[in-house]
C-alpha positions in Angstrom: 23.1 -39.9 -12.7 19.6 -39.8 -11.6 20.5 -37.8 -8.3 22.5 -35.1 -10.4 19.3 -35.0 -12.8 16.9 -34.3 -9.6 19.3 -31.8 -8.0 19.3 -30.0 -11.6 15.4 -30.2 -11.4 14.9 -29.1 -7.8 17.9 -26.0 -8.1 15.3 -24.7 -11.5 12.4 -25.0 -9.6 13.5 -22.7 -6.5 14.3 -19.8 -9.3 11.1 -20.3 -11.8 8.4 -18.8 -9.2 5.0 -19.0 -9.8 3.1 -19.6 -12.4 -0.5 -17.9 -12.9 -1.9 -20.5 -14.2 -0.4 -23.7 -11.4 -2.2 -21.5 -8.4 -5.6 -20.1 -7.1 -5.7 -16.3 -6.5 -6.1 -17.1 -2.6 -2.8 -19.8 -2.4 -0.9 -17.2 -4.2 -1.9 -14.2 -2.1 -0.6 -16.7 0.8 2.4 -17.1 -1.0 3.1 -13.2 -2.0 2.2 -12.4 1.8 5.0 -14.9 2.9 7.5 -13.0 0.6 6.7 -9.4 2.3 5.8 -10.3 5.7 7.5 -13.8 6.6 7.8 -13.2 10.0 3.8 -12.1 10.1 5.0 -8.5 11.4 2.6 -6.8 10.4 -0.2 -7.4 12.6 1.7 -6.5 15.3 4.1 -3.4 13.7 4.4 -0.6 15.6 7.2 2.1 13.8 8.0 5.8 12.7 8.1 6.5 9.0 8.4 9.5 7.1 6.7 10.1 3.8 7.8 13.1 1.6 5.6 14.0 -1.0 6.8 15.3 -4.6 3.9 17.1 -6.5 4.5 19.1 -10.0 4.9 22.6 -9.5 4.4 22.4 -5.7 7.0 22.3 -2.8 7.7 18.8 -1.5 5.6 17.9 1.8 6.8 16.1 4.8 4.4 13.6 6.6 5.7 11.9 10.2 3.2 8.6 10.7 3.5 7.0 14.1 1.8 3.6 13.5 1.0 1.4 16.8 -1.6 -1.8 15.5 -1.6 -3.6 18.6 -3.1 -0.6 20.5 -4.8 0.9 17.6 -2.7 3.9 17.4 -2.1 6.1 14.2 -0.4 10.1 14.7 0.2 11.9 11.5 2.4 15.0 11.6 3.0 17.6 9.4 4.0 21.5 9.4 1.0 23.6 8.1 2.4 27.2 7.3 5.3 27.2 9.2 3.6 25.3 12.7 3.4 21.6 13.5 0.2 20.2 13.3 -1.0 16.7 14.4 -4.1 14.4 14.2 -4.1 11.1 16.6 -6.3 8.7 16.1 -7.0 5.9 18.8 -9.4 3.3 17.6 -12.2 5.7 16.0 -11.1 8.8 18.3 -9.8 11.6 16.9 -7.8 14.5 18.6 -6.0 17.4 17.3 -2.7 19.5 18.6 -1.0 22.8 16.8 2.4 21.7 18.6 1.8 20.3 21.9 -1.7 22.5 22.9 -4.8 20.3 22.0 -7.6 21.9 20.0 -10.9 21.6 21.1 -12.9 24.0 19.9 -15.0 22.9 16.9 -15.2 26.5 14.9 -11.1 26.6 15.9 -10.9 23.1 14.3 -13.0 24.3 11.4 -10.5 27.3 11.1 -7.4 24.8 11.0 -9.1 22.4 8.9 -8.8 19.6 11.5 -11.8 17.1 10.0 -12.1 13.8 11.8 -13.6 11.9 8.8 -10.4 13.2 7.0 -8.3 11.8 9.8 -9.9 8.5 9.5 -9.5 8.4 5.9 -5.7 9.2 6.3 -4.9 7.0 9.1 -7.1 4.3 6.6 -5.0 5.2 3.7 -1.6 5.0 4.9 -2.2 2.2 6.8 -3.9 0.2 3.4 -1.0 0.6 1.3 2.0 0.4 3.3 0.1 -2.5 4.7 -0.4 -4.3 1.1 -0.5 -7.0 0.2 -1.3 -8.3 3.9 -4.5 -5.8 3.5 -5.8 -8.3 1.1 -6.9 -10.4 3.9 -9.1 -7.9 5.5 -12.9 -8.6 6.1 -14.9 -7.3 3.1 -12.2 -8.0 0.6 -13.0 -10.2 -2.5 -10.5 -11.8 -4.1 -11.4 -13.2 -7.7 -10.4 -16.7 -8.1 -8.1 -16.4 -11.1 -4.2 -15.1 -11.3 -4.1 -13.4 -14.6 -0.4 -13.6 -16.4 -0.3 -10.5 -18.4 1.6 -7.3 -19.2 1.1 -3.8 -17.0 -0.4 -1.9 -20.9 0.8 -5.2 -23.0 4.2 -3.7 -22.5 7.5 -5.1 -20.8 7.8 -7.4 -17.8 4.8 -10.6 -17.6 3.4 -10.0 -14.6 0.8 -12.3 -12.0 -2.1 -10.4 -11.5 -4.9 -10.6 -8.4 -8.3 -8.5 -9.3 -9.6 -7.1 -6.0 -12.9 -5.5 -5.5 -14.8 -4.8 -2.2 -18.2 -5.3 -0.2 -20.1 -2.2 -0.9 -19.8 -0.9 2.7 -15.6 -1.0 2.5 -15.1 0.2 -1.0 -16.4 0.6 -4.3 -13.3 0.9 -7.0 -11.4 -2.6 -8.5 -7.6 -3.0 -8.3 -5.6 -4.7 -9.7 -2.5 -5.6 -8.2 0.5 -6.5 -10.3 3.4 -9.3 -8.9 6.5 -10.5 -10.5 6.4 -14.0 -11.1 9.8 -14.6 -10.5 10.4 -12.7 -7.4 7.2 -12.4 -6.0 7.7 -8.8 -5.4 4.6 -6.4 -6.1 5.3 -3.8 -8.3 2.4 -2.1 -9.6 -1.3 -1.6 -8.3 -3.9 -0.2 -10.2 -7.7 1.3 -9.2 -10.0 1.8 -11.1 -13.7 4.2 -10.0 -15.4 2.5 -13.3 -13.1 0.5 -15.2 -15.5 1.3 -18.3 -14.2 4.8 -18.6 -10.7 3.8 -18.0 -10.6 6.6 -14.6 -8.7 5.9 -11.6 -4.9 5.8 -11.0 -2.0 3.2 -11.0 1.1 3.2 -8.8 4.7 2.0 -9.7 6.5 0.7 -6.5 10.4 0.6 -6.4 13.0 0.4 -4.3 12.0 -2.0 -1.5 12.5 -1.6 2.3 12.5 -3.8 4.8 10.6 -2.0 8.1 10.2 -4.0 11.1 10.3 -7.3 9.1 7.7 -6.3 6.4 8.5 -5.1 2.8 7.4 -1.7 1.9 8.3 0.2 -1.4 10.2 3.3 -0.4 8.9 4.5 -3.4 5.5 5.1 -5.0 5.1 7.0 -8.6 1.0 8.0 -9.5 0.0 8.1 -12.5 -3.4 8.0 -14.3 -4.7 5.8 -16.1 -6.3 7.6 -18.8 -3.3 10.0 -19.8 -0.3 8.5 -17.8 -0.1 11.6 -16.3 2.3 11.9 -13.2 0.4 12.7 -10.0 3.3 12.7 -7.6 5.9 10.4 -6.1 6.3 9.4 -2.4 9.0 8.6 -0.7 9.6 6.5 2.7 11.9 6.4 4.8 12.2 4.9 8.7 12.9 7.2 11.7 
């Protein structure tokens, strides 16, 4: 009798997942890390994704990423009025190509609005979020000790929450990010510029992929926070 009462207690236990308030922010970003990388891919992913982009009254745009972490590689492709344009970044250098020809020329790249800080920020950007929640382990990332239980707007699902913020030389805006208790999944993230004013956007995640071992939401919806306005949805997909 006592066996069939500890098998009964071990079988609920595997399907209750965590609670906010048994963990520390840090075991529990171990643990949500575990869920979407398991295999610890991501340091070493190296793949071909496509994002298209879906903004109100605007045609959809198509983004090709080439992402290569071991040897620091990130291409980002995209047609710009009707040619193929493409930024490569290698570590922190940046070069430019309309198809295959490379553009040197700084007033040409001026022209075609080639901008290495603005590749930088891209091949940053993609990388950060498709990269989440193993991100949260960067240097300069401050995780505040306390998983919050609580409701995305104190409506529907009860969700675990980690509050981010940054060193002031990586970033100055606070996220939130948002993580089902039950199936560790992350679902939401939110950012905030100044949390007083209520700015800033927040991001519903569906649809989950596995890429190369790691979960990534093949779909993102932005909103803001102040009106709940729809931004735009991306969608991913694997070459």
């Amino acid at each position: 009798m006592i066996n069939r009462f500890l098998l009964l207690f071990l079988c609920l236990f595997t399907f209750v997942g965590v609670s906010a308030q048994d963990i520390s922010a840090s075991e529990f970003l171990n643990t949500v890390i575990a869920r979407h990388d398991p295999g610890n891919n991501w340091e070493s992913f190296k793949g071909d994704l496509v994002v298209t982009m879906s903004t109100p009254n605007k045609e959809d745009r198509v983004t090709d990423l080439h992402i290569d972490l071991p040897a620091s590689t990130f291409v980002l492709s995209n047609v710009v009025k009707g040619k193929k344009h493409t930024t490569k970044v290698v570590k922190d250098s940046v070069s430019f190509f309309v198809y295959d020809k490379e553009i040197k020329d700084k007033e040409e790249q001026k022209t075609l609005k080639f901008n290495k800080e603005r590749a930088l920020f891209m091949r940053n950007y993609y990388t950060y979020l498709y990269g989440l929640p193993m991100k949260l382990k960067d240097n300069g990332t401050i995780i505040d000790p306390k998983v919050v239980s609580r409701k995305f707007k104190g409506k529907g699902t009860w969700y675990n929450v980690i509050k981010v913020t940054y060193n002031k030389e990586v970033g100055k805006d606070t996220w939130y990010f948002y993580f089902n208790p039950k199936s560790l999944d992350m679902e939401i993230y939110q950012f905030f510029h100044d949390e007083s004013k209520n700015d800033g956007e927040y991001i519903m995640l569906s649809n989950t992929e596995i890429i190369n071992g790691v979960r990534m939401p093949a779909i993102r919806a932005w909103y803001t926070n102040k009106e709940d306005k729809l931004l735009g949805t991306d969608v991913l997909t694997a070459k």
